[in-house]
VODREN-322691 format. One record per residue (C-alpha): residue in one letter; x, y, z. Coordinates in nm, 4 decimals. Example, Ala and Ser with C-alpha at 12.3 -4.5 7.8 and 13.67 -1.06 7.14 Angstrom:
BEGIN
("A"; (1.2300; -0.4500; 0.7800))
("S"; (1.3670; -0.1060; 0.7140))
//
This chain:
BEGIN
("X"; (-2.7850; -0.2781; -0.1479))
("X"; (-3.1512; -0.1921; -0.1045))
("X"; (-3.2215; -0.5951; -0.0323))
("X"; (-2.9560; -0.5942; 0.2220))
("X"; (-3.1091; -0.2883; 0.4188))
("X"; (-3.4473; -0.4115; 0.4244))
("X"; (-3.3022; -0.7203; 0.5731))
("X"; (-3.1470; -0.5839; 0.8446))
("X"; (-3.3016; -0.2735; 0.9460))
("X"; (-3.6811; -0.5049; 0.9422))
("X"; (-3.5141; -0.8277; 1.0931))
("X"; (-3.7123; -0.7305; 1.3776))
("X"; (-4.0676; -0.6621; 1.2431))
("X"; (-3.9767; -1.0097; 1.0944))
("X"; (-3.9930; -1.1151; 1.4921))
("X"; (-4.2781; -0.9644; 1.5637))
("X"; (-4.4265; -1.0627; 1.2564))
("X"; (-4.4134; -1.4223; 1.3484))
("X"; (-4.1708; -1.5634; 1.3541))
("X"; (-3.9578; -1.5590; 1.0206))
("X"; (-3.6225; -1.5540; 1.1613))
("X"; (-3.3888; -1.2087; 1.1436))
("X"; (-3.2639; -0.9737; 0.9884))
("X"; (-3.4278; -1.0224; 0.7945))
("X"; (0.3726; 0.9200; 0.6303))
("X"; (0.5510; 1.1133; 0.6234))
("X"; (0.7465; 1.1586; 0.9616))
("X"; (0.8482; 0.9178; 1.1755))
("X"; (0.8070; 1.0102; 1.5661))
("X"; (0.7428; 0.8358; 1.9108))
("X"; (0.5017; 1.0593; 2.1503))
("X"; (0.3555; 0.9938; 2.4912))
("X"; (0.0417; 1.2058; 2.5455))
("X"; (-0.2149; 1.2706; 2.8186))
("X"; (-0.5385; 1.2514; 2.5759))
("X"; (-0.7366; 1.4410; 2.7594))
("X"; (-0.9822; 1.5441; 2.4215))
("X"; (-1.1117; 1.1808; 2.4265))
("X"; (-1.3487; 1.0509; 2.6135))
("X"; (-1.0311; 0.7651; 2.7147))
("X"; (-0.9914; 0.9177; 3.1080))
("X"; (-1.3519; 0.6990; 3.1702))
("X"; (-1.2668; 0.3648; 3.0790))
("X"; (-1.1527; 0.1806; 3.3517))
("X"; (-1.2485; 0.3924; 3.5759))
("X"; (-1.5582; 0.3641; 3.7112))
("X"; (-1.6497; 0.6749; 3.6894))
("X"; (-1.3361; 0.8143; 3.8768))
("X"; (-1.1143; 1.0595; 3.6630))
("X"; (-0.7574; 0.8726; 3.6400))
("X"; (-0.5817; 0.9876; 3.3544))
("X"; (-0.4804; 0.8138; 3.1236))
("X"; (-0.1520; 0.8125; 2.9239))
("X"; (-0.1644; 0.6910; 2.5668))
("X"; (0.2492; 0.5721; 2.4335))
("X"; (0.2518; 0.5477; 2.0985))
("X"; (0.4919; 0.5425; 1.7520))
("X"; (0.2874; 0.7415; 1.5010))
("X"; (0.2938; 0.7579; 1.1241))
("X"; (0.0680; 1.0375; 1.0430))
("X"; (-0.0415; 1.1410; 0.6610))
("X"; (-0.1056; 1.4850; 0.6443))
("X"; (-0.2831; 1.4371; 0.3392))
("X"; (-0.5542; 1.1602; 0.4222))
("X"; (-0.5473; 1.2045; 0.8277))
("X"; (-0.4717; 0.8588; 0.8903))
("X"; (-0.2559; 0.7104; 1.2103))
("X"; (-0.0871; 0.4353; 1.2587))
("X"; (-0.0792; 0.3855; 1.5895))
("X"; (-0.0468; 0.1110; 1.8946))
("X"; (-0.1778; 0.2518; 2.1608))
("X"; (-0.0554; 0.1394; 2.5078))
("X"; (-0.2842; 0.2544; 2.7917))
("X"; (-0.1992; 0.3022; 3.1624))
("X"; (-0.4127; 0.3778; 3.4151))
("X"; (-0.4543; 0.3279; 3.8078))
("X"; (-0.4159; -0.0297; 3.9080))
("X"; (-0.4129; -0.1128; 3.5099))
("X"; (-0.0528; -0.1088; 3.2798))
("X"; (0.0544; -0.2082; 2.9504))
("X"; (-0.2675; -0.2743; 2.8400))
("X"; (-0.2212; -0.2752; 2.4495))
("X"; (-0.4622; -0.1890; 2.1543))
("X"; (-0.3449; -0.2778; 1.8184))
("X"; (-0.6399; -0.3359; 1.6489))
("X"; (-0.5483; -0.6682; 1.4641))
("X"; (-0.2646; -0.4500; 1.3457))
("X"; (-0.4848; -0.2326; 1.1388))
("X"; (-0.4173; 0.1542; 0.9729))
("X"; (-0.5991; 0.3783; 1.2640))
("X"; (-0.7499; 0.6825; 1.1591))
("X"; (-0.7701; 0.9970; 1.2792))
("X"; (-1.0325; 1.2703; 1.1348))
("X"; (-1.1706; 1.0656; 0.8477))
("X"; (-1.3849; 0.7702; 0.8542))
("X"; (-1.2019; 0.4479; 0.6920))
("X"; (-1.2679; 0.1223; 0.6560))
("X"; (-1.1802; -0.1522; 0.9503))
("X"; (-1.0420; -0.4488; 0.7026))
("X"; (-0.8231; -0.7146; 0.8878))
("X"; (-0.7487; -1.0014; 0.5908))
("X"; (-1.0700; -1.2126; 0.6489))
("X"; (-1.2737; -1.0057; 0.7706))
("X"; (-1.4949; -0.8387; 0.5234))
("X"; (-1.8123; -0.8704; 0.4338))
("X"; (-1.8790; -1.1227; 0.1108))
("X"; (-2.1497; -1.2927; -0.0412))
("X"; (-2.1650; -1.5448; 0.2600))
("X"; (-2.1961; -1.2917; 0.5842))
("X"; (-2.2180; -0.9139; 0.6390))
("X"; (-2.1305; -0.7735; 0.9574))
("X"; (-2.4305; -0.7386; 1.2051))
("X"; (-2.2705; -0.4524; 1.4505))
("X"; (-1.9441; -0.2866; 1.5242))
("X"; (-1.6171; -0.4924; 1.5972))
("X"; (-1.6204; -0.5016; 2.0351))
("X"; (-1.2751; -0.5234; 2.1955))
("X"; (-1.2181; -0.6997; 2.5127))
("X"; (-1.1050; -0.4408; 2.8032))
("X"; (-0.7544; -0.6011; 2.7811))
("X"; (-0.7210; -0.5531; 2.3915))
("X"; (-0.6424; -0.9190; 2.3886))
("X"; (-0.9999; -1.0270; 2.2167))
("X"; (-1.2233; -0.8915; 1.9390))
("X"; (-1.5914; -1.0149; 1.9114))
("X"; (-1.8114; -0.8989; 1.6445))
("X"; (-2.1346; -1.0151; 1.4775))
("X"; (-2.2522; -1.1232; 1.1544))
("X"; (-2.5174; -1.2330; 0.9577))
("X"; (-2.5102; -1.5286; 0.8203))
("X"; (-2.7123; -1.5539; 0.5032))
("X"; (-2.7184; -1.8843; 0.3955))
("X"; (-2.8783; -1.9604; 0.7271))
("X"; (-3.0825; -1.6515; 0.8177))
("X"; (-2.8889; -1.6329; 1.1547))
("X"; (-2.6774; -1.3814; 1.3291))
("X"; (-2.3610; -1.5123; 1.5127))
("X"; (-2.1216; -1.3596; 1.7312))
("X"; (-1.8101; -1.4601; 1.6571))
("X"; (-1.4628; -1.3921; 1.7922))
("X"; (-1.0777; -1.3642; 1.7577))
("X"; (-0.7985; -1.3959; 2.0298))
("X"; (-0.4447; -1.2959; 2.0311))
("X"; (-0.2175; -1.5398; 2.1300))
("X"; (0.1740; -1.5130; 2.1764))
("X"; (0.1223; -1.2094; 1.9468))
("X"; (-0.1008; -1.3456; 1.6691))
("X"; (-0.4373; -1.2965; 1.6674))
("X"; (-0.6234; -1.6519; 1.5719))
("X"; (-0.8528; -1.7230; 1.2941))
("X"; (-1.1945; -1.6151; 1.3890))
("X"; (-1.4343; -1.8833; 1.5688))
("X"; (-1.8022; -1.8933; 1.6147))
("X"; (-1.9057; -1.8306; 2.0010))
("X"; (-2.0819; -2.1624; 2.1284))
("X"; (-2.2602; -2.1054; 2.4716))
("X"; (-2.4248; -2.4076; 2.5712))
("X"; (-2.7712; -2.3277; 2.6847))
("X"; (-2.8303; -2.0545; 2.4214))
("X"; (-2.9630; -2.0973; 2.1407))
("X"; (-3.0953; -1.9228; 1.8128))
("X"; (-2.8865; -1.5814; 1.7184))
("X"; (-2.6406; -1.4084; 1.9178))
("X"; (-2.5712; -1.0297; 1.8821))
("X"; (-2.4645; -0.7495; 2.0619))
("X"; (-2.1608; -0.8429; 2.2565))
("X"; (-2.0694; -0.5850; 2.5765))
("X"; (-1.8145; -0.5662; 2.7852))
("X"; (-1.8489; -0.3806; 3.1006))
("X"; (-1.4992; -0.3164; 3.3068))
("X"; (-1.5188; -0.4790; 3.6140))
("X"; (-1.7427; -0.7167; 3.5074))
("X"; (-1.5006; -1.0377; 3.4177))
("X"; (-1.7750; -1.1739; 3.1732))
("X"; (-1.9153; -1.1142; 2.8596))
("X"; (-2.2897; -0.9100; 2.8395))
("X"; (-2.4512; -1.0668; 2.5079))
("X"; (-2.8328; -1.0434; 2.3416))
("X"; (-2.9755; -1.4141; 2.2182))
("X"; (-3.2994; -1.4158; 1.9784))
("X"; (-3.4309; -1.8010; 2.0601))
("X"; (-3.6995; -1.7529; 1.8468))
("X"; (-3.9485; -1.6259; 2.0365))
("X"; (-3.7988; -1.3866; 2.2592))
("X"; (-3.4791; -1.1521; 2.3077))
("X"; (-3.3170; -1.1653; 2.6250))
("X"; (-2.9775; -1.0505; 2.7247))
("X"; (-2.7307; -1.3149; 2.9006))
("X"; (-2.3969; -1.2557; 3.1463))
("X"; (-2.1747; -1.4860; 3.0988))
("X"; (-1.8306; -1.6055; 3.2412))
("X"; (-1.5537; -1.7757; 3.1513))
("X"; (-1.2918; -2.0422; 3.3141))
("X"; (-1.0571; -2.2730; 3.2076))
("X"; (-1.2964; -2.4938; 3.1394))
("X"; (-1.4944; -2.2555; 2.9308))
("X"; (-1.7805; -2.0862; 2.9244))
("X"; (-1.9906; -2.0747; 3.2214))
("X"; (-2.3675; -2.1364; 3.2458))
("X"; (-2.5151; -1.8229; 3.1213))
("X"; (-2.7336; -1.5467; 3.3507))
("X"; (-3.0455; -1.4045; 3.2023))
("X"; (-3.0706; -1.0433; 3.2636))
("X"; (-3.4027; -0.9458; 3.3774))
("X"; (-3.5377; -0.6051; 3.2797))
("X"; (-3.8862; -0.5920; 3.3669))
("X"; (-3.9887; -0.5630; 2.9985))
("X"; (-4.3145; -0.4370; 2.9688))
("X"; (-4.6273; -0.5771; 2.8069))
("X"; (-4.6626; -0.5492; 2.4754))
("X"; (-4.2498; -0.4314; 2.4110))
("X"; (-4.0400; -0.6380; 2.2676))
("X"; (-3.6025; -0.5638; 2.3188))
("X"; (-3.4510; -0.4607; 1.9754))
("X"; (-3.0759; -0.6041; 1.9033))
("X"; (-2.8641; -0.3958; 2.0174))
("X"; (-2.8310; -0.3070; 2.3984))
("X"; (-2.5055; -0.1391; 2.5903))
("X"; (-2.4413; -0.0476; 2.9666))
("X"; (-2.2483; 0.1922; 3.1597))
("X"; (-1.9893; 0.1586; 3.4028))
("X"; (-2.2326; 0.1867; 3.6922))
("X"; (-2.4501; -0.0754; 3.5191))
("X"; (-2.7437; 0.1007; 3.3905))
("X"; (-2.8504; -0.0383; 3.0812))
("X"; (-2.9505; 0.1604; 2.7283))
("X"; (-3.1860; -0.0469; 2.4522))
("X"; (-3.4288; -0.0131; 2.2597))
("X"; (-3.8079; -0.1662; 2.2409))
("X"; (-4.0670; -0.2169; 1.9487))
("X"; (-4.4359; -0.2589; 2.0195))
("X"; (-4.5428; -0.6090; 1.9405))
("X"; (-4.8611; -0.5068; 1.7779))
("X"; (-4.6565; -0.2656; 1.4984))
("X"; (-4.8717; 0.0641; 1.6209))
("X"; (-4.4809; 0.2859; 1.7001))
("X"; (-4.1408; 0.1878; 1.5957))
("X"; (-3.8842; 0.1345; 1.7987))
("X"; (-3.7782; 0.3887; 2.0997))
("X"; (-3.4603; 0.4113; 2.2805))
("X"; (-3.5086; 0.3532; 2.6962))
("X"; (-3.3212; 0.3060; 2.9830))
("X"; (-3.3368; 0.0723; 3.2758))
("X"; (-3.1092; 0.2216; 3.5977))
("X"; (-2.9398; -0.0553; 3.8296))
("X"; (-3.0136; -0.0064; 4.1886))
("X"; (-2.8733; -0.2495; 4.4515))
("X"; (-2.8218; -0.5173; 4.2005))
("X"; (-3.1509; -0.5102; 4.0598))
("X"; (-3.2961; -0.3032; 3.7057))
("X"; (-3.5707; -0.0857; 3.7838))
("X"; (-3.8724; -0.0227; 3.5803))
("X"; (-3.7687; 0.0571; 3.1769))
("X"; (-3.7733; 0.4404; 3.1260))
("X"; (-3.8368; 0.5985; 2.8110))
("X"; (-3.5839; 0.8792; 2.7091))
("X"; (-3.8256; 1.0627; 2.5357))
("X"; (-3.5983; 1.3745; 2.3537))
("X"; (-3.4459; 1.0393; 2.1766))
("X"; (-3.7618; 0.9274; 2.0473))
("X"; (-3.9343; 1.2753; 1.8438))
("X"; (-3.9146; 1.0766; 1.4630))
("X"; (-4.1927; 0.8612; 1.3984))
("X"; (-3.9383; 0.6172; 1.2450))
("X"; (-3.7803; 0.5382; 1.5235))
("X"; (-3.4784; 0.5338; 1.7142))
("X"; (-3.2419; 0.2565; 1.7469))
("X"; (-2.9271; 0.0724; 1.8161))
("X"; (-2.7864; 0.3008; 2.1529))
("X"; (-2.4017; 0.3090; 2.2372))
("X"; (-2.3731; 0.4863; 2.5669))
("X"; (-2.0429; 0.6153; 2.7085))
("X"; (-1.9310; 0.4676; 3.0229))
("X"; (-1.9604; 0.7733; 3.2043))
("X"; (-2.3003; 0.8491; 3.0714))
("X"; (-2.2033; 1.1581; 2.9316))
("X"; (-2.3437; 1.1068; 2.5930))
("X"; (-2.5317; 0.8620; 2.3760))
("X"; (-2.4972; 0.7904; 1.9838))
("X"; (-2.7758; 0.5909; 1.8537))
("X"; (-2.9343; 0.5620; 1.4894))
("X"; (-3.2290; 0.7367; 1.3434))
("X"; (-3.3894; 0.8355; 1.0317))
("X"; (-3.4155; 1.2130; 1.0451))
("X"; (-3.5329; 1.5134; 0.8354))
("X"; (-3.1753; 1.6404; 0.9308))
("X"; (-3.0393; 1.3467; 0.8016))
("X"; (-2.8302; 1.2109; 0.4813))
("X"; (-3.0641; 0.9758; 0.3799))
("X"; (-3.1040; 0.6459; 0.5733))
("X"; (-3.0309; 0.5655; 0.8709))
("X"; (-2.7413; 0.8488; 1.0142))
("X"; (-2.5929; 0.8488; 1.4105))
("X"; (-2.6736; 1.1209; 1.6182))
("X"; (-2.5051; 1.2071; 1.9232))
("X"; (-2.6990; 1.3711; 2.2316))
("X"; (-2.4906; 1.4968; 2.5405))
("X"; (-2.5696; 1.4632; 2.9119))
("X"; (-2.6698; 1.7955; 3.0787))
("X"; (-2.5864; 1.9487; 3.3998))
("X"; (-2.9260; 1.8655; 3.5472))
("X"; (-2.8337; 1.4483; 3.4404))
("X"; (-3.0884; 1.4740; 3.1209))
("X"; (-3.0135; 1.4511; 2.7666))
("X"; (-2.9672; 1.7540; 2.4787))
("X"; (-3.1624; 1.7663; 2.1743))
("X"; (-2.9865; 1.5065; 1.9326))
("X"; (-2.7195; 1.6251; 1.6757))
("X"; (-2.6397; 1.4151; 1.3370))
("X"; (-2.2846; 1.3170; 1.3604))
("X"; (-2.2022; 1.4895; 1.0449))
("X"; (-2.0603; 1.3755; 0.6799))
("X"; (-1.7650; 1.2920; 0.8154))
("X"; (-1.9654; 0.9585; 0.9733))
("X"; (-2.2666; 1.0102; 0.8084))
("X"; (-2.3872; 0.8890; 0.4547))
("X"; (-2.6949; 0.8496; 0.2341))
("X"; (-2.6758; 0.5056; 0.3075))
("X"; (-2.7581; 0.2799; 0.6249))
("X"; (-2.5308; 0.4059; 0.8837))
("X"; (-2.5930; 0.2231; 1.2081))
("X"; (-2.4180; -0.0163; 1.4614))
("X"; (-2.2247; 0.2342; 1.6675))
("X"; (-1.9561; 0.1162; 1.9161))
("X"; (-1.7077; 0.2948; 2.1190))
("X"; (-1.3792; 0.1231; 2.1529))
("X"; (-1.2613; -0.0171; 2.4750))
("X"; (-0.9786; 0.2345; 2.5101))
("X"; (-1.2367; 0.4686; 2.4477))
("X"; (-1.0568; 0.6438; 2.1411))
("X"; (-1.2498; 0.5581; 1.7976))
("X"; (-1.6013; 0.5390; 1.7150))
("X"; (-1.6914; 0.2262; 1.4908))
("X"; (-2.0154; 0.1806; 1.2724))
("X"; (-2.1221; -0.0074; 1.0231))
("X"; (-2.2156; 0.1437; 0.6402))
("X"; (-2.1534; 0.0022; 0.2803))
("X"; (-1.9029; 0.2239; 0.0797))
("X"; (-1.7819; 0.2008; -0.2961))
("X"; (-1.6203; -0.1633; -0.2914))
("X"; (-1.7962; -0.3041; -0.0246))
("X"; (-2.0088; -0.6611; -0.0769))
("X"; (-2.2583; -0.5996; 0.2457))
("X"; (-2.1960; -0.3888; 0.5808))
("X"; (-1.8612; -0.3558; 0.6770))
("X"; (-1.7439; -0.1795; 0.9947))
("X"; (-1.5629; 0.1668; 0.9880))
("X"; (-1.3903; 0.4094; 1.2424))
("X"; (-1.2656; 0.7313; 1.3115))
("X"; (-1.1426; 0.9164; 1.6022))
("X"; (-1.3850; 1.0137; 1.8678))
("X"; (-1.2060; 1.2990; 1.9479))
("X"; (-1.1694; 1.4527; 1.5714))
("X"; (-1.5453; 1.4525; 1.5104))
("X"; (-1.6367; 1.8066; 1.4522))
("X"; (-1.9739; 1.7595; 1.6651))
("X"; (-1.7762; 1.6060; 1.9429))
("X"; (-1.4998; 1.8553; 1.9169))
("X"; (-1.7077; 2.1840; 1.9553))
("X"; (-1.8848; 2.0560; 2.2113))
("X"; (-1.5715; 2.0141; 2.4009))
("X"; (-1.4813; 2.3997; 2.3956))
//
């Protein structure tokens, strides 16, 4: 596994480096809660605190913490929208693996980033790195009259190179993506008809001299945009920043320094759509070994608290990275290599069941 973490956690000095391409139960019952202990009442939303109802037939196992659960959530002006998760075991307060027939990493592609549900639950987009070609690919799945369809590579005409990073923003009726064209990383809006896929917009985010974007990016509900930048002449690793949307433009990149204290560097940001925290990788003192995901929480005055490690129940001594918050804003995904696993495969738990996140609730 070492090989496979130098490839993707340097993929990017391999960038700067010119130009070497990337990456380098027990009882049966049927409930209907207000979840008010996740972070679900921002999702669709805006920003505005509708609450949402979660219906759902659980199977719960006392004795692993594991839920089966299809979760049908209603909100203002938004009904029936279900999440089964390709019909996949849910968990509840323990990490497991996310492993739809098909979809696991082998000794052709590893996944490149958390599994990204469409706001409607009807579409799951993921990346992965495809090592015969050196390349990372979004890909995607759809469900259709109930089945979800065998996965398919996304093809954007007028981007080429890797793809990475899908993002869905609610509201936005397109799909947010990064693109590495060999050269550069920019990060494309795109929409889609009938007809299929529209011409792509590039985002433009004022990048400074000298930065280059990382691969992973994510945005808010009002817009404002979390990534992270490198310096192209290798003198700091990479930093987290954030660039605020104001009357449909980005402003200027801001650093958020009390992210960026470790020398190694901070990466791969997941913002909540309400901005009220951030989980984003780093190699710590405080850490487990590699790469771990630490959460820091918006305070009252609109800045961000000293980072906390996520804890062993998320945490390992290997490469644990990729963070993504699910679109009904109830699990946490990541991506890690366990006991069985051939290269990074994503894993999720319940947002609301994380010790960290559950104190800080009280």
């Amino acid at each position: 596994m070492k090989s496979l973490v130098i490839i993707r956690r340097f993929s990017i000095i391999a960038a700067i480096v010119f130009l070497s391409i990337i990456i380098i139960g027990c009882q049966q019952s049927t409930t209907t809660i207000s979840d008010s202990s996740t972070t679900s009442n921002w999702l669709f939303t805006s920003g505005e605190t509708d609450t949402i109802t979660s219906s759902f037939t659980s199977n719960l196992d006392t004795t692993t913490s594991i839920m089966t659960t299809n979760v049908t959530v209603t909100t203002q002006g938004i009904i029936d929208i279900e999440f089964d998760y390709l019909d996949q075991i849910q968990p509840f307060n323990q990490a497991i693996r996310f492993e739809p027939d098909g979809y696991l990493a082998n000794s052709t592609w590893f996944w490149h980033g958390s599994p990204v549900f469409s706001p409607d639950g009807k579409a799951m987009y993921w990346s992965k790195f495809n090592i015969s070609q050196s390349q990372v690919e979004i890909w995607y799945t759809q469900k259709e009259d109930g089945i979800w369809s065998a996965g398919k590579k996304l093809i954007i005409d007028g981007i080429e190179g890797s793809t990475n990073s899908p993002v869905f923003v609610p509201g936005d009726d397109g799909l947010y993506l990064l693109n590495f064209d060999g050269t550069d990383f920019i990060i494309y809006f795109v929409t889609q008809s009938s007809s299929g896929w529209e011409v792509p917009e590039a985002i433009n985010l004022n990048i400074p001299s000298g930065k280059l974007l990382g691969w992973n990016f994510s945005i808010a509900n009002n817009k404002n945009i979390y990534f992270s930048l490198w310096s192209l002449d290798g003198s700091e690793w990479s930093k987290i920043y954030r660039c605020i949307y104001t009357d449909g433009i980005y402003q200027t990149p801001e650093e958020i320094a009390i992210l960026n204290t470790e020398p190694s560097g901070s990466g791969g940001p997941i913002i909540s759509p309400d901005e009220s925290f951030i989980i984003f990788d780093s190699i710590r003192n405080s850490g487990y070994g590699q790469h771990d995901l630490y959460i820091s929480f918006q305070t009252t005055n609109g800045e961000f608290s000293e980072p906390i490690n996520l804890g062993a129940q998320v945490n390992t001594s290997g490469e644990d990275a990729s963070a993504n918050i699910s679109a009904d804003g109830i699990y946490l995904f990541f991506t890690t290599t366990k006991s069985g696993d051939l290269g990074y495969n994503p894993y999720w738990i319940r947002l609301s069941e994380i010790d960290v996140i559950k104190n800080h609730s009280k």
